[in-house]
C-alpha positions as CSV (number, residue, x, y, z in Angstrom):
1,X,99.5,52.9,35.3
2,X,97.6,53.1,38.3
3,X,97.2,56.3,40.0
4,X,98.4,55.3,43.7
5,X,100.1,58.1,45.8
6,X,101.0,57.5,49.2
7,X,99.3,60.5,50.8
8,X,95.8,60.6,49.6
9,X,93.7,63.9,49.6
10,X,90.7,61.9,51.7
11,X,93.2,61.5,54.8
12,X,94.1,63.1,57.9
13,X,97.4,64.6,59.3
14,X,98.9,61.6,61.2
15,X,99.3,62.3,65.0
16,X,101.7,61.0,67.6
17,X,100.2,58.0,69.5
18,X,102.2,56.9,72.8
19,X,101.7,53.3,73.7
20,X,104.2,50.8,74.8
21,X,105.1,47.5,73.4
22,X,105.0,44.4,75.2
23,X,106.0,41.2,74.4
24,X,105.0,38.0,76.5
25,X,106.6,34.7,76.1
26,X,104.7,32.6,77.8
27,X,102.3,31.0,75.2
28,X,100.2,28.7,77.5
29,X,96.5,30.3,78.1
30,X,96.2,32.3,81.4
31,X,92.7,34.0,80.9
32,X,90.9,31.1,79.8
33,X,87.8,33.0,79.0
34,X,90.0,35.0,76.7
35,X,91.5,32.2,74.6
36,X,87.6,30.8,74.7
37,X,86.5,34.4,72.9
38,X,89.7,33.9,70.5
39,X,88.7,30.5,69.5
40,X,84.7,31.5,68.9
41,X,86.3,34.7,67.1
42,X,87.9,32.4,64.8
43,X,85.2,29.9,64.2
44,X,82.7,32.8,63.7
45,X,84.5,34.0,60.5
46,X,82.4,35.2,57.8
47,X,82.8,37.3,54.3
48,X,81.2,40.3,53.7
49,X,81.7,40.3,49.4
50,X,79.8,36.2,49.8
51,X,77.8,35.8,52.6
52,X,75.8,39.1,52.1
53,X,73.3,39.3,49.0
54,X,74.6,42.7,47.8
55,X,72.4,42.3,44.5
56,X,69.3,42.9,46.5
57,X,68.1,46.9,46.2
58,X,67.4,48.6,49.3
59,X,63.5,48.7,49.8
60,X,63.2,52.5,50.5
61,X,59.3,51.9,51.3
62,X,60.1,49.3,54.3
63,X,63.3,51.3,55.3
64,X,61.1,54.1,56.4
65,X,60.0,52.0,59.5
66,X,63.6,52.5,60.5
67,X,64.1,54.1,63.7
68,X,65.6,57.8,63.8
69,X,67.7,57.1,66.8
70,X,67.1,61.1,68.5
71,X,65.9,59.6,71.8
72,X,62.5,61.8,71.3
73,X,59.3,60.4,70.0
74,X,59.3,63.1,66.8
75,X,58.4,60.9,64.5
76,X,54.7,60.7,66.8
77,X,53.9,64.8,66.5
78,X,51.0,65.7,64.1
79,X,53.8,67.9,62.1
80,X,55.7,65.1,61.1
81,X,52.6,62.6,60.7
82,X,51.4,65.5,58.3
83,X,54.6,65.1,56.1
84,X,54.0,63.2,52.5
85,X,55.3,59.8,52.2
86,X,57.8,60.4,49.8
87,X,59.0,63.4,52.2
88,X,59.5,60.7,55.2
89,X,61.0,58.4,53.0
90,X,63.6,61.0,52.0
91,X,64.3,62.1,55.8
92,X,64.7,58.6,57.1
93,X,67.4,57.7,54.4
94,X,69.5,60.8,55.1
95,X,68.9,60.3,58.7
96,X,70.4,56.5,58.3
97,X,72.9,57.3,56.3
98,X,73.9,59.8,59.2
99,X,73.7,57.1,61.5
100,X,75.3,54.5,59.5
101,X,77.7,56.8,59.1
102,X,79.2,57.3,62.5
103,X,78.8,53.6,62.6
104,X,81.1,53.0,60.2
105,X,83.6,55.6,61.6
106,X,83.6,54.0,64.9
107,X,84.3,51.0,63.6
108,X,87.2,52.3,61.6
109,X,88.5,53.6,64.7
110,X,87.7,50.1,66.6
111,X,90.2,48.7,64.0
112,X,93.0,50.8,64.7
113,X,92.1,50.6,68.4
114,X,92.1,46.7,68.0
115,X,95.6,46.6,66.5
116,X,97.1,49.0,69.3
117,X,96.1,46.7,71.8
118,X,97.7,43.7,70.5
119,X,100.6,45.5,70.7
120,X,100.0,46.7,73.8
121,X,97.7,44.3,76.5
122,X,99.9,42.2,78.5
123,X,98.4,38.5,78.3
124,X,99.3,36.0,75.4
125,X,95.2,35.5,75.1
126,X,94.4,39.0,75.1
127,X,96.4,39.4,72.0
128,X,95.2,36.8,70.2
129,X,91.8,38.0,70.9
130,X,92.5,41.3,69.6
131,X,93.9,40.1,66.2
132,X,90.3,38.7,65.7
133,X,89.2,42.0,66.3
134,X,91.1,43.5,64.1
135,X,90.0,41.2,61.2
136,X,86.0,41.8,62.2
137,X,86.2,45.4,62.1
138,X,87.9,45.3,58.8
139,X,84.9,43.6,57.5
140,X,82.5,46.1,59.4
141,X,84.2,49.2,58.0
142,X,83.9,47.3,54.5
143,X,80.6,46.2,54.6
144,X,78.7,49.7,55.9
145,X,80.9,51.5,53.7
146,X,79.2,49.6,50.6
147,X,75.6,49.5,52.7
148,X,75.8,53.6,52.7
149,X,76.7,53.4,49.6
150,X,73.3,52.2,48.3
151,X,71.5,53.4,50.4
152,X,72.9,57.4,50.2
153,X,76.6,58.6,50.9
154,X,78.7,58.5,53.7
155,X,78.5,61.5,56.3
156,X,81.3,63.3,57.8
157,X,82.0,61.9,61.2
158,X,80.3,63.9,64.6
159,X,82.8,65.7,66.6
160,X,81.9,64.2,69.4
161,X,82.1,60.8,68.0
162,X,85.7,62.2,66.5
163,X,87.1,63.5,70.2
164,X,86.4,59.9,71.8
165,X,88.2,57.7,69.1
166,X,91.2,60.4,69.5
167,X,91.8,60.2,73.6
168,X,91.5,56.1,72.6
169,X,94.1,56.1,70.5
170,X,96.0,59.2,72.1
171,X,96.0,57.4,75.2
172,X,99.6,55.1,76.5
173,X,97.3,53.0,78.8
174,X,95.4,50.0,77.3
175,X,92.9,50.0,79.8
176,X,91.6,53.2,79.4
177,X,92.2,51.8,75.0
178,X,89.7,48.7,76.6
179,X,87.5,51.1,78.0
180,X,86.9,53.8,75.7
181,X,86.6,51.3,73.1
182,X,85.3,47.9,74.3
183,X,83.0,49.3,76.8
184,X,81.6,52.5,76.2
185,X,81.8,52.5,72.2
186,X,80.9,49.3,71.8
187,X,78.3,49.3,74.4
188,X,76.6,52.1,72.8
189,X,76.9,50.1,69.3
190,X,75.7,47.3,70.4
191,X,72.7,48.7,72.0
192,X,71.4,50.8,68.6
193,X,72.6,48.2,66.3
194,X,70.2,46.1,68.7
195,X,67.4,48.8,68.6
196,X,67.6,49.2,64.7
197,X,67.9,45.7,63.6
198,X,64.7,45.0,65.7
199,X,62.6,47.4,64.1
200,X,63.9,48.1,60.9
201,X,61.9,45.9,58.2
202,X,64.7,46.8,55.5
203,X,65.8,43.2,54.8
204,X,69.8,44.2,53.7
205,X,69.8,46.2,56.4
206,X,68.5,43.5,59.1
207,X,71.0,40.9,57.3
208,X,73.9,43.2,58.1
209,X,73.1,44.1,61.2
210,X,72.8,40.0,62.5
211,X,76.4,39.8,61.2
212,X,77.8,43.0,62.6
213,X,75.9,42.5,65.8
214,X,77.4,39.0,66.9
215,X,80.8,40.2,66.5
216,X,80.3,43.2,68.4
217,X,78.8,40.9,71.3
218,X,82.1,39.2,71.8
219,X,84.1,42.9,71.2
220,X,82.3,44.1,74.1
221,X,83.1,40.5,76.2
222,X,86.4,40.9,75.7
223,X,86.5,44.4,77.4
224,X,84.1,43.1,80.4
225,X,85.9,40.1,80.9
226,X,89.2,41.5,80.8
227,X,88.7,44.4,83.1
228,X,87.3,43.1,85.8
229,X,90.0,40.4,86.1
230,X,92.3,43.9,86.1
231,X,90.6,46.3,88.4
232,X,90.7,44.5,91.2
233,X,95.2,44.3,90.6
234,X,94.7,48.7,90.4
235,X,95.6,50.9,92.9
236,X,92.8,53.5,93.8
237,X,94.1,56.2,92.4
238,X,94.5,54.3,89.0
239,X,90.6,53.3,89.7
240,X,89.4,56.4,90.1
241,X,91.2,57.2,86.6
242,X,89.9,54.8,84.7
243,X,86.3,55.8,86.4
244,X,86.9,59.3,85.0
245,X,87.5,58.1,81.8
246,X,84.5,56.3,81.4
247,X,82.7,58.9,82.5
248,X,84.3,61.5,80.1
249,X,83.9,59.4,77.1
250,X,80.0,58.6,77.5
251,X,79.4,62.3,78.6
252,X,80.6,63.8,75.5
253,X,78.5,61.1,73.5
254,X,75.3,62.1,74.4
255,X,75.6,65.2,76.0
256,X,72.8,67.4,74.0
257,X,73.8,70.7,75.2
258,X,76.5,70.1,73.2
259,X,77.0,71.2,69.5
260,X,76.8,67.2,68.3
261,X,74.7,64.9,66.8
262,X,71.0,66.0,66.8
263,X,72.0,69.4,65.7
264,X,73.8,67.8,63.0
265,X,70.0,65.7,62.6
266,X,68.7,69.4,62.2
267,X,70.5,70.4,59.3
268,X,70.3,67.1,56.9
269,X,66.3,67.7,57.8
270,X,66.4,71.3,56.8
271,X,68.0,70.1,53.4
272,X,64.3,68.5,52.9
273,X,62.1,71.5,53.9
274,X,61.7,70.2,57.4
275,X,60.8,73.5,59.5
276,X,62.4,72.9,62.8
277,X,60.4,75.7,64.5
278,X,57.3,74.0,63.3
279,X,58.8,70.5,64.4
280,X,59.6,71.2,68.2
281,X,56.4,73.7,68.8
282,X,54.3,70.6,67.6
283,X,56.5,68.3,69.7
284,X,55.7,70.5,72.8
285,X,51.9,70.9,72.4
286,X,52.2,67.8,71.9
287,X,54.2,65.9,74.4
288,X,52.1,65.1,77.5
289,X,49.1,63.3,74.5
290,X,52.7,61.3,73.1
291,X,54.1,60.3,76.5
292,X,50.5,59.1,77.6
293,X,50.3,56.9,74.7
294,X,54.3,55.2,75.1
295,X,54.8,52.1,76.8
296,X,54.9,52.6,80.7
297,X,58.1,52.2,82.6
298,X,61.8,53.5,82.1
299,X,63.4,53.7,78.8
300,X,66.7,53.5,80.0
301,X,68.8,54.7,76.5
302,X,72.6,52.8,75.6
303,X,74.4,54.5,78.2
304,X,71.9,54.2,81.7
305,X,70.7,50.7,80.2
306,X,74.4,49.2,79.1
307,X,77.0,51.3,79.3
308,X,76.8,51.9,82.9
309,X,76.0,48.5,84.1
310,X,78.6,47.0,82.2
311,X,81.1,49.3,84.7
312,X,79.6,48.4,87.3
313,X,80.0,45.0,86.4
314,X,83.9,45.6,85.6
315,X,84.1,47.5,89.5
316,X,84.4,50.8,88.0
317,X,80.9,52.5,89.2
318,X,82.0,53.6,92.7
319,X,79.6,55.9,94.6
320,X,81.5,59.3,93.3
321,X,80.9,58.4,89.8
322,X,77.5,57.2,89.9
323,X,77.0,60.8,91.0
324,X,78.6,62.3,88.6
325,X,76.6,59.7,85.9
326,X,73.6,60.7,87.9
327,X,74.3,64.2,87.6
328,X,74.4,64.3,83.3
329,X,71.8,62.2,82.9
330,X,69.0,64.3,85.0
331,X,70.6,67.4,83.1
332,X,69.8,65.8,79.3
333,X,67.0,63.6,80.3
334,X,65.3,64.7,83.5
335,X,64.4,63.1,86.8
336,X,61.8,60.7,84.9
337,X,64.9,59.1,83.3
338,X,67.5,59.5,85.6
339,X,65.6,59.3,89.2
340,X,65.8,61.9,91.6
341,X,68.9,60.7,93.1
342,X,71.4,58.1,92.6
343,X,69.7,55.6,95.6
344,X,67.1,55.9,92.9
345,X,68.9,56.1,89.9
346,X,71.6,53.0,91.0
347,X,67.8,51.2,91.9
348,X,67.0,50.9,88.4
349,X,70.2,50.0,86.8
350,X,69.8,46.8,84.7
351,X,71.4,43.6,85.0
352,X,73.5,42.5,81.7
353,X,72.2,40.0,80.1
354,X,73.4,36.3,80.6
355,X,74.2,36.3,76.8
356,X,74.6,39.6,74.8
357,X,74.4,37.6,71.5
358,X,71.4,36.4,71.9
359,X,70.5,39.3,73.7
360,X,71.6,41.6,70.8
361,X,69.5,39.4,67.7
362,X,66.2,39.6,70.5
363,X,66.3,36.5,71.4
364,X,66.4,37.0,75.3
365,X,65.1,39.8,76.6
């Protein structure tokens, strides 16, 4: 007899979710970028249980080139240099499994997000596009849950992380769902799974990542191409809304005076006999010899180099937000990342790239 209940001890409290229901009954395609997306979507199929060599063991030695993903060059200080080999080893796993973690949290929430919106958006293509979705992140919830797996064990997910996927589901108005989700999520996905599948040498981990990655690339379409085709229909008070939402949700991401995700980073370290106080005094001594040996230019980070384009790109970056984008940024990352105004800091705004897929596997710039 199996042992199935219907309220498991691993789940949350439901909570009330307003969103209305609309049907459409004209079944010719309207946004014909859309129904080009759904038809790609569907071609692009793939299995995570056969199309990924799960009998290969993670290579522990090479995963150790992974990134950390904490935005600071700490893995450059003498302290951590000093640490022994097996030590590293150990903190880059946990830190991973962190990261893979929230990964795979967002993407459970990208499902449910997904299957709101088909519900919800308007268009006959926009719903067919977001039952692809839903299928994809079904498969990216399945296969980092079985990466993490091997590799460590899944990690609670951040409160920060936590507060966005809430106001996305929370929320009645399906832009603000295509926002939250499509655009700034997504867009900040997108970008580390880019980072980290470009310098990780962890062969499983690279395979995953191509897969995961290409889908996400059309995820994030969807919401660009989508919007912008909208804003232009919104009145400005309904544009200045969906402004302030954008803005709200990639604060609270990467705000660091915050109680979220490095702090978090802190603690799994601490489990290993990492010494924070020993850490940051080395980074400081140390800073000006690191910075003089980085690559020259901006380092732009997810949200200044994607996020933030992308809305402007959608007609949601009007001169009062870009103030307010300004504003956080110089506060977490200072005036060499942010500019020392918005003239400046709207100056060095990327363009997208003409094709995030190839974009996101490296091969455009």
């Amino acid at each position: 007899m199996s042992d199935f209940t219907i309220q498991t001890p691993t789940q949350e409290p439901g909570y009330d979710t307003a969103m209305e229901v609309v049907f459409q009954w004209n079944y010719d395609p309207e946004v014909e970028e859309l129904r080009n997306l759904y038809v790609k979507a569907a071609e692009a199929q793939w299995i995570g249980a056969r199309d990924i060599d799960w009998n290969r063991e993670i290579d522990l030695v090479k995963f150790a080139t992974t990134p950390l993903g904490t935005g600071v060059p700490i893995d450059k200080t003498s302290y951590w240099q000093s640490l022994p080999q097996e030590t590293v080893i150990e903190l880059t796993r946990r830190t991973a499994s962190f990261r893979l973690s929230q990964f795979l949290h967002g993407e459970q929430g990208a499902l449910m997000v997904a299957a709101q919106l088909v519900n919800a958006v308007p268009h006959t293509d926009a719903k067919f596009y977001a039952a692809t979705q839903t299928m994809d992140e079904a498969r990216h919830v399945e296969v980092f849950a079985r990466y993490i797996e091997k590799l460590d064990e899944i990690r609670p997910i951040a409160p920060a992380l936590k507060g966005i996927l809430d106001s996305t589901l929370e929320t009645g108005d399906w832009m603000k769902k295509l926002v939250g989700m499509q655009i700034v999520v997504e867009g900040l996905a997108l970008y580390a799974f880019r980072e980290m599948r470009a310098t990780t040498e962890e062969p499983l981990l690279k395979e995953l990542l191509t897969y995961v990655a290409r889908d996400e690339s059309r995820h994030h379409a969807y919401g660009v191409q989508y919007i912008e085709r909208c804003v232009p229909c919104l009145s400005d008070s309904a544009r200045m809304e969906l402004e302030d939402f954008a803005l709200e949700c990639a604060r609270v991401l990467i705000d660091r005076n915050s109680q979220g995700f490095f702090t978090t980073l802190l603690q799994i370290w601490s489990e290993v006999g990492v010494d924070p106080a020993a850490l940051f005094t080395s980074l400081h001594e140390e800073r000006e010899l690191i910075m003089r040996d980085m690559p020259r230019g901006k380092r732009l980070g997810p949200v200044q180099g994607f996020v933030i384009p992308t809305l402007r790109r959608c007609g949601l970056l009007s001169e009062r937000v870009a103030s307010h984008f300004h504003g956080f940024l110089r506060d977490n990352f200072g005036d060499r990342v942010a500019g020392q105004n918005v003239e400046e800091f709207l100056a060095h705004l990327p363009d997208l790239p003409t094709d995030t897929a190839k974009w996101v596997i490296g091969e455009i710039q």
